[in-house]
C-alpha positions, -999 to 999 in steps of 0.1 A, spaced: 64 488 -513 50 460 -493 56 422 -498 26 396 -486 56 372 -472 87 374 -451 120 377 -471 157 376 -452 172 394 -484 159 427 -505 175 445 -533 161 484 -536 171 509 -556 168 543 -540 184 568 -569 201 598 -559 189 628 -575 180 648 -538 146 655 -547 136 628 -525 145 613 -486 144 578 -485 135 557 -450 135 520 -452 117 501 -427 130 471 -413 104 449 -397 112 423 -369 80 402 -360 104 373 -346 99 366 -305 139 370 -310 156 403 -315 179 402 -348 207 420 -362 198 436 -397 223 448 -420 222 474 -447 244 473 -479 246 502 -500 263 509 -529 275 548 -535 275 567 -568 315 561 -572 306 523 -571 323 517 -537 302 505 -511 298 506 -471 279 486 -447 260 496 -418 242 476 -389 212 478 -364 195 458 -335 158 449 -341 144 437 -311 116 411 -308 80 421 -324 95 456 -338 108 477 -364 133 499 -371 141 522 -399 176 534 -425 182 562 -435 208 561 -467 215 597 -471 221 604 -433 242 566 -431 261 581 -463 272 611 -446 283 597 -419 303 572 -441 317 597 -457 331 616 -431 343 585 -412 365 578 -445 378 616 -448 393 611 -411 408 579 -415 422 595 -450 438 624 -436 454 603 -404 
């Protein structure tokens, strides 16, 4: 997907069937670096945030299915402590 303007929020739908690896790229073309933040909503309707640095004139990419693994496993330690 591309979008002909800049945007500070999207909503994307990503599905979670396996078939496919999703990798969103974040784009930075500010002179200032940024903090973006990623929202995703999991298939038991909970959901988890994670966070990245953009620095000045870059880009950066998510990666749901490797941030929701490591979610995941985060939540199983803090459950069995």
């Amino acid at each position: 997907m591309t979008q002909g303007g800049l945007a500070e929020r999207w909503t994307l739908a990503e599905g979670s069937g396996g078939v496919f690896q999703t990798f969103i790229l974040v784009a930075n073309p500010n002179a200032t670096p940024t903090r973006v933040r990623a929202t995703y909503l999991t298939g038991t309707g909970t959901s988890f945030v994670t966070e990245q640095d953009a620095p000045a004139n870059s880009r950066l990419t998510f990666f749901p299915r490797g941030e929701h693994a490591a979610h995941e496993q985060e939540r199983r330690r803090h459950q069995q402590a």
